[in-house]
C-alpha positions as CSV (number, residue, x, y, z in Angstrom):
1,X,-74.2,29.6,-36.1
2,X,-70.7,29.4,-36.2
3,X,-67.5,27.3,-37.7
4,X,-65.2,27.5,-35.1
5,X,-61.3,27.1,-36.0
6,X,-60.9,27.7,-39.5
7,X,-57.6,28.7,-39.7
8,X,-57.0,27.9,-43.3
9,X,-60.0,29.4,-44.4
10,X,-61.1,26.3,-46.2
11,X,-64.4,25.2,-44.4
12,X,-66.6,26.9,-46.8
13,X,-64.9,25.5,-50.1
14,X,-64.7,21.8,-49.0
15,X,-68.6,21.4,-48.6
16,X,-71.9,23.1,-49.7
17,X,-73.0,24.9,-46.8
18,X,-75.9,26.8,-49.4
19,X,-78.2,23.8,-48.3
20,X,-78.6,25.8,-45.0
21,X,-79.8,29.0,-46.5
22,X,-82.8,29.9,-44.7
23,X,-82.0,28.1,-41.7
24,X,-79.4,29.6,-40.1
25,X,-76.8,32.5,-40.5
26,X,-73.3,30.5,-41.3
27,X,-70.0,32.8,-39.5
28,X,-66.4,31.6,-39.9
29,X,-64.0,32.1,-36.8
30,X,-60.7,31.9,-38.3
31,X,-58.4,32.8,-35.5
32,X,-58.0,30.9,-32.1
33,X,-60.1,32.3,-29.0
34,X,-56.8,31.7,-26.9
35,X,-58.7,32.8,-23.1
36,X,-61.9,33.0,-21.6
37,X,-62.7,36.2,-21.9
38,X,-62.0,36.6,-25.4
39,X,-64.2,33.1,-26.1
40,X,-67.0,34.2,-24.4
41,X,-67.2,37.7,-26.1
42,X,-66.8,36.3,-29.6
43,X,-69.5,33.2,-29.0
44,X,-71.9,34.7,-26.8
45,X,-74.4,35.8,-29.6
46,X,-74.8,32.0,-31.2
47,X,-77.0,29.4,-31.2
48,X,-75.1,26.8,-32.7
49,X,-71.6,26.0,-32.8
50,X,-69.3,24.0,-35.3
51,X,-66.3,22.3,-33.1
52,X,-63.2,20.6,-35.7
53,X,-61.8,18.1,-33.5
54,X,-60.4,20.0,-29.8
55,X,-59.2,22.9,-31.0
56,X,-61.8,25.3,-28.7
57,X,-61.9,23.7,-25.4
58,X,-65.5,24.3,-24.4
59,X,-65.1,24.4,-20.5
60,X,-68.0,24.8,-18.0
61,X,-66.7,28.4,-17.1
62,X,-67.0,29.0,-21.2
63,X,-70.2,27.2,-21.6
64,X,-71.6,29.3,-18.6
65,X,-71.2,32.2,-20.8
66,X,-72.7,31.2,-23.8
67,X,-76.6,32.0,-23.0
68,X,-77.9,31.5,-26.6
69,X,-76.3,28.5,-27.3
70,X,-78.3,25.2,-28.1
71,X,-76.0,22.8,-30.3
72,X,-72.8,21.8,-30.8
73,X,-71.3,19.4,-33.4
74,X,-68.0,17.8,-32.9
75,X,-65.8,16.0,-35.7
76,X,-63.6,12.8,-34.5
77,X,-64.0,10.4,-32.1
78,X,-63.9,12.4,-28.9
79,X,-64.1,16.2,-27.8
80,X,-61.7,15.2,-24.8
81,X,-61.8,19.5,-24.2
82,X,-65.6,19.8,-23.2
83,X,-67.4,19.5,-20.3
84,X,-70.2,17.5,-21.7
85,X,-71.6,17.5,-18.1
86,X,-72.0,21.4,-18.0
87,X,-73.6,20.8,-21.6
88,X,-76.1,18.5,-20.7
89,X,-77.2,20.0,-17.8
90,X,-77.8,23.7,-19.8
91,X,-79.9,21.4,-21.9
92,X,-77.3,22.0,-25.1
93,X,-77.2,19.0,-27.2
94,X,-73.8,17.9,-28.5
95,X,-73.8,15.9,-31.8
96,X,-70.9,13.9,-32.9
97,X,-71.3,14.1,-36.9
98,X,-68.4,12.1,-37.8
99,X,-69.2,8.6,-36.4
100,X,-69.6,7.4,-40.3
101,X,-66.5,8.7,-41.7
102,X,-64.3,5.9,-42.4
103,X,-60.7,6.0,-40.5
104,X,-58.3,8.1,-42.3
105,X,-54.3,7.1,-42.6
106,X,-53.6,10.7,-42.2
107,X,-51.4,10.9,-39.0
108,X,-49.7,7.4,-39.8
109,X,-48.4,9.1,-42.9
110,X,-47.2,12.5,-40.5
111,X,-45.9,10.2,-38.2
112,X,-43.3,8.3,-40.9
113,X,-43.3,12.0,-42.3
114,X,-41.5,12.7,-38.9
115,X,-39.8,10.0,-38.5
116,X,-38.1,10.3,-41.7
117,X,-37.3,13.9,-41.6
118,X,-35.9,13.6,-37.8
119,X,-33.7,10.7,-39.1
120,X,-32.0,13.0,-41.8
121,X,-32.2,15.5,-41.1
122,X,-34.3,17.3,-43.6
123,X,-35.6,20.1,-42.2
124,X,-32.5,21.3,-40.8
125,X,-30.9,20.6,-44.2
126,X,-33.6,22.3,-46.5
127,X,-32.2,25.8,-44.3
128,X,-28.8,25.1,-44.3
129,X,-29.0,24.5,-48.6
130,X,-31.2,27.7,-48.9
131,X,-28.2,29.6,-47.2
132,X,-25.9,28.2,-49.2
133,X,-24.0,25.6,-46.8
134,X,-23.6,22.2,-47.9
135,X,-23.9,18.8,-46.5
136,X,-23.7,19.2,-42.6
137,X,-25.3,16.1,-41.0
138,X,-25.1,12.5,-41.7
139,X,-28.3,10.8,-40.9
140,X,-28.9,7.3,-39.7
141,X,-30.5,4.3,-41.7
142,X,-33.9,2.9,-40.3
143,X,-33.8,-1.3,-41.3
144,X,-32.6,-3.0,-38.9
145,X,-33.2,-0.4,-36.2
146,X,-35.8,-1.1,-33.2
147,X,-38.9,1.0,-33.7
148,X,-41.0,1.2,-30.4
149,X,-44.6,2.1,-30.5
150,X,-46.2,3.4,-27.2
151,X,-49.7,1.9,-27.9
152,X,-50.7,-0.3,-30.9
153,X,-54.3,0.9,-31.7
154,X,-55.3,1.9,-35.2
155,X,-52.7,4.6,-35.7
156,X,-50.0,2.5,-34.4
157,X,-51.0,-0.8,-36.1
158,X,-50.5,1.2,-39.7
159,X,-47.4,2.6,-38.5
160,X,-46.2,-0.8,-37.6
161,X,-47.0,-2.0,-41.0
162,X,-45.2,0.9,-42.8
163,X,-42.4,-0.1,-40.1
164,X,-42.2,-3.3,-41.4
165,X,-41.5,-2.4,-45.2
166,X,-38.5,0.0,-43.7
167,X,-37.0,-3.8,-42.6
168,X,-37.5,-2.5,-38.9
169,X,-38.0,-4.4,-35.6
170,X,-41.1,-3.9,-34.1
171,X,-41.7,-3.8,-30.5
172,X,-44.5,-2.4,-28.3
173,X,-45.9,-1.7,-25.1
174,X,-49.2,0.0,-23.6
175,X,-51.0,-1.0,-20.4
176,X,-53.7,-3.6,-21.9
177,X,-51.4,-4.8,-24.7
178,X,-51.5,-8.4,-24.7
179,X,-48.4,-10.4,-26.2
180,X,-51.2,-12.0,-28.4
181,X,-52.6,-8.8,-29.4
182,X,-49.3,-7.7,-30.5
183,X,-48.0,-10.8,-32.1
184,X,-50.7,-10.7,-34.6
185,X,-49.7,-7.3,-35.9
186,X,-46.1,-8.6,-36.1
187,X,-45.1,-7.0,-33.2
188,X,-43.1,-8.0,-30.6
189,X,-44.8,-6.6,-26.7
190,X,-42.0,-6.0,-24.1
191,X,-42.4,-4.3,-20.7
192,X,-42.4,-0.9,-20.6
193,X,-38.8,-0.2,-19.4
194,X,-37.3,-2.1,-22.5
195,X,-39.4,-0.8,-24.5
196,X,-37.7,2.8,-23.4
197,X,-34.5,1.5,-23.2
198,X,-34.9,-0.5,-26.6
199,X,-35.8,1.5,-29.3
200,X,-33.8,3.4,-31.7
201,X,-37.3,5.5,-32.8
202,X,-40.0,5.2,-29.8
203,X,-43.3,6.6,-31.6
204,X,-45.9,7.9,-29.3
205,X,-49.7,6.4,-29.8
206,X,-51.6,6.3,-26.8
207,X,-55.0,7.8,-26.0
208,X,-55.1,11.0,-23.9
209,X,-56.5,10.3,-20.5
210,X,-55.3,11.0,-16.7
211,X,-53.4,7.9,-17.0
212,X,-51.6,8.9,-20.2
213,X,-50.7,12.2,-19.2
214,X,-46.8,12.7,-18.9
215,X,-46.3,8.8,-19.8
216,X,-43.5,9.7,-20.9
217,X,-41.8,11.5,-18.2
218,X,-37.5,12.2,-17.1
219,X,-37.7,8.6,-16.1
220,X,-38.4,7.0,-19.0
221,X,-36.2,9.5,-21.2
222,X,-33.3,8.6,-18.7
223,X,-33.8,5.1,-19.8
224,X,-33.4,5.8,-23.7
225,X,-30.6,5.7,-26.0
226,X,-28.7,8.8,-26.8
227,X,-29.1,8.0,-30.3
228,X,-32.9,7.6,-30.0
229,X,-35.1,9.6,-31.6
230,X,-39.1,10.3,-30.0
231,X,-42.2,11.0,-32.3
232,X,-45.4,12.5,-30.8
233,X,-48.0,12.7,-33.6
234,X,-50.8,11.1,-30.8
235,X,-51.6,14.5,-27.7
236,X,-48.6,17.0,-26.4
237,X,-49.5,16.1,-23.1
238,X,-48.4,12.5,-22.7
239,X,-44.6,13.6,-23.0
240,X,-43.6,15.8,-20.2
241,X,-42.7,18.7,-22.1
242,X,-39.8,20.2,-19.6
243,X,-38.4,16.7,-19.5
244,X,-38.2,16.0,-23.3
245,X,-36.6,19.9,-23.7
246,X,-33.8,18.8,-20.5
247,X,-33.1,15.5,-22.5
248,X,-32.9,17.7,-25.8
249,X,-30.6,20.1,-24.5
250,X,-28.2,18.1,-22.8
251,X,-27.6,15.6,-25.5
252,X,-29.6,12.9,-23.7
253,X,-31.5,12.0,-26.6
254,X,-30.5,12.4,-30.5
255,X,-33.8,14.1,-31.2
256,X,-37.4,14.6,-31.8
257,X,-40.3,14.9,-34.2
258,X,-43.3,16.4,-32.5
259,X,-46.5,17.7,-34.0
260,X,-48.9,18.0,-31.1
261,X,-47.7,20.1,-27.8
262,X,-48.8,20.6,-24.0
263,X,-50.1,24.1,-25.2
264,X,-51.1,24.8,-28.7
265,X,-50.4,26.9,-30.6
266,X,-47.0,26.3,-29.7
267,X,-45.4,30.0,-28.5
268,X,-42.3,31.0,-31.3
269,X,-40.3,31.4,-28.3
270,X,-40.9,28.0,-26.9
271,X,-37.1,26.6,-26.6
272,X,-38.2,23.9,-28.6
273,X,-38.2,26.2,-31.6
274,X,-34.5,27.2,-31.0
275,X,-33.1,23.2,-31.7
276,X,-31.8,22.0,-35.1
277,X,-32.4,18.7,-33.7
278,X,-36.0,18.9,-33.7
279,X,-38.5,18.6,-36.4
280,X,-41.7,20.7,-35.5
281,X,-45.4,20.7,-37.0
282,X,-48.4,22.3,-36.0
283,X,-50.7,19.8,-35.1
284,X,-51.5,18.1,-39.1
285,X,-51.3,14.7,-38.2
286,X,-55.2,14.9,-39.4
287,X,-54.8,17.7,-41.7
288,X,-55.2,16.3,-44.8
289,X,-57.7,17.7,-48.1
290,X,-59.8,14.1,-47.6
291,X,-59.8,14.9,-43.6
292,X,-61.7,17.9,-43.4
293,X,-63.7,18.0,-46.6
294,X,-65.2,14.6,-44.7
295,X,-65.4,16.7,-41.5
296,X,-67.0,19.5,-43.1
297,X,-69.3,17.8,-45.5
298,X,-70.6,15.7,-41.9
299,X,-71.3,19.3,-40.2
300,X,-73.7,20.2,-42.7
301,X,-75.5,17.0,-42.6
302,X,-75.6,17.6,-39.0
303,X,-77.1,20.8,-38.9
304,X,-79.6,19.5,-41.6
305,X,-80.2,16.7,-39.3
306,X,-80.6,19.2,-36.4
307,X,-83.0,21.8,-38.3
308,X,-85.4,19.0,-39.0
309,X,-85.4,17.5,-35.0
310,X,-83.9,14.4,-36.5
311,X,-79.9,15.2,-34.7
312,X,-77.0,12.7,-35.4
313,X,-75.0,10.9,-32.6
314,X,-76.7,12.5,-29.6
315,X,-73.2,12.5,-27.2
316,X,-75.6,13.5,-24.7
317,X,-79.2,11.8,-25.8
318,X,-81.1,12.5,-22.5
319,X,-81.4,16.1,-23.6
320,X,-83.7,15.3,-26.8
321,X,-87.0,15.4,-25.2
322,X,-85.8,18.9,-24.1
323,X,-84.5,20.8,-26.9
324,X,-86.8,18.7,-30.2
């Protein structure tokens, strides 16, 4: 089997993978399988693979490829990036492991993280200091600013708590917000126009779906302030990318603190790399210590689960009678 994703290396110090001696042969991918080709090559010879969160989209072309392989587990509520269909029809069960791990306030905390260091500046200030220039911005204060969430689920309920403390007006707007809904969060729901043209920081917090995608679009920046600052901690792919980089660059909007992107990892020569006026993360609105030692520790008792016929959280159930 195979922990896919590992980038930091940490996967096998955050839970006690030595219950599976015996059962199975435990590899660590560290590095990104960034095409096809090079996917299929490296995960052709298992059995069983280890998915955290989306980071290998599992695609039916991929999955195609993959003759040995019998079980996946996933961490998080969805595996938007895999064709479950082309799973369940090669008869490979797909586990989600995580279902019991209680919500994390991880990526509310990287979205205020953002918010704050787009609003003074910090990054940009940390490199000016180090190269001995000082004081070169002057920020902007947060109470009594508008702060616009795009969606008021879980993450953007907490952030609309931690909103409140700042002495910030809240406002919000997704498609099946109700005025109710919001009102009992403390939140005032407006339409999505004055929502745009309304906030001072507009933080992103919709779920990724076809309808989501490029949400935020040149429209809806054109309807901004210029003083306005965006924060995407929720999926790269509900801001048009191009758009938000044309509003950047001409001034059109003050700034932006992203940590998700249309295509991760972002590319060093993305332009969005070359602006001061953007604070830039790669994708750690869930990476916290708590996060994946929870995510890890639930792999293992999935693949215990698994070894014994007993899997968790069958995503696609009607394969059971097939594989135990």
């Amino acid at each position: 089997m195979a922990v896919l994703d590992d980038y930091l290396g940490v996967s096998q110090a955050l839970a006690d993978w030595s219950v599976l001696q015996g059962l199975c042969q435990v590899d660590v991918i560290r590095h990104a399988l960034p095409n096809l080709d090079e996917a299929a090559q490296t995960l052709a010879p298992y059995d069983v693979l280890c998915h955290l969160r989306e980071r290998t989209a599992m695609t039916r072309a991929l999955i195609e490829r993959l003759p040995n392989l019998k079980f996946m587990t996933v961490t998080g509520k969805a595996h938007r990036t895999m064709d479950l269909t082309a799973a369940t029809e090669r008869g490979i069960a797909v586990s989600n492991v995580s279902t019991h791990l209680k919500a994390s306030n991880a990526t509310p905390e990287m979205t205020w993280a953002l918010i704050l260091a787009a609003a003074r500046h910090i990054p940009f200030e940390d490199r000016q200091l180090r190269a001995g220039r000082w004081q070169n911005t002057l920020g902007v204060l947060l109470e009594g600013k508008t702060l616009g969430l795009l969606g008021l689920g879980r993450v953007g309920q907490r952030v609309a708590a931690i909103g409140q403390a700042f002495g910030m007006l809240l406002i919000a707007w997704s498609p099946n917000l109700t005025t109710e809904a919001a009102a009992g969060f403390g939140v005032q729901r407006v339409d999505k126009g004055a929502l745009f043209a309304q906030s001072d920081v507009l933080s992103v917090h919709v779920v990724l779906s076809e309808r989501s995608r490029h949400l935020v679009g040149r429209a809806e920046l054109a309807q901004m302030k210029r003083t306005a600052l965006l924060i995407n901690t929720a999926r790269g792919p509900i801001v048009d990318e191009s758009a938000l980089v044309e509003a950047l660059a001409c001034g059109r909007l003050a700034g932006a603190g992203l940590d998700v992107f249309e295509h991760e990892p972002l590319a060093p020569d993305h332009p969005l790399c070359a602006m001061d006026q953007v604070v830039l993360t790669p994708h750690l609105g869930y990476g916290t210590r708590e996060t994946f030692e929870g995510f890890y520790r639930s792999t293992v008792q999935g693949l215990l689960a698994y070894f014994k016929g007993e899997p968790l959280e069958l995503l696609n159930p009607q394969v059971r009678s097939a594989v135990f």
